[in-house]
C-alpha positions in Angstrom: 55.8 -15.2 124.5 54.2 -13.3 121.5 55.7 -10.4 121.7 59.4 -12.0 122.6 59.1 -13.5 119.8 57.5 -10.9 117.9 60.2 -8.5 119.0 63.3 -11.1 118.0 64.3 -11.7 121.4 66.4 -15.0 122.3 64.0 -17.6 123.5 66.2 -20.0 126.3 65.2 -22.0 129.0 66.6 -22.5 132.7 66.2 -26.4 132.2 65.0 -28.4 129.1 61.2 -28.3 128.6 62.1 -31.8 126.6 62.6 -33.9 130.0 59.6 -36.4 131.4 59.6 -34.4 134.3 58.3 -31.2 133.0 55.5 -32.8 130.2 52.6 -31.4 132.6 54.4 -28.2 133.5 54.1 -24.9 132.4 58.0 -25.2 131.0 57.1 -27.7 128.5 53.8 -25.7 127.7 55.9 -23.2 127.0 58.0 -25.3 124.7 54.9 -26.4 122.9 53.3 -23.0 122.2 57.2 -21.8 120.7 56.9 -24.8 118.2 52.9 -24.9 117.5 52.9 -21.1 117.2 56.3 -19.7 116.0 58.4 -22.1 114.6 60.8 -23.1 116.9 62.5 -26.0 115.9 64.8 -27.1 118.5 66.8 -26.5 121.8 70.4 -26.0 122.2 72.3 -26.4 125.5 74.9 -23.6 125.7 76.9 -22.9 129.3 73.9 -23.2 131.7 70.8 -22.7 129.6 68.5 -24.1 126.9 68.3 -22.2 124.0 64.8 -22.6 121.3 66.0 -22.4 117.3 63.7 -22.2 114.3 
């Protein structure tokens, strides 16, 4: 994740790390790290995909 970020690539997700269902899977850690670590704000949902914003 460090060096996507690191190397400006676009962070997006297959489903939203927000959901109850992923809060003990490595999606959502993933989610958590982006924001604790780099920034990231927010998600928006564009055509099939999840995108993380700072």
């Amino acid at each position: 994740m460090d060096d996507a970020v690191a190397q400006g690539k676009t962070i997006r997700f297959s489903h939203d790390p927000e959901l109850p269902q992923y809060e003990k899977s490595a999606i959502r850690w993933e989610w958590d790290y982006l924001q604790e670590h780099h920034g990231y704000k927010d998600l928006d949902f564009i055509g099939d995909y999840w995108y993380a914003n700072k």
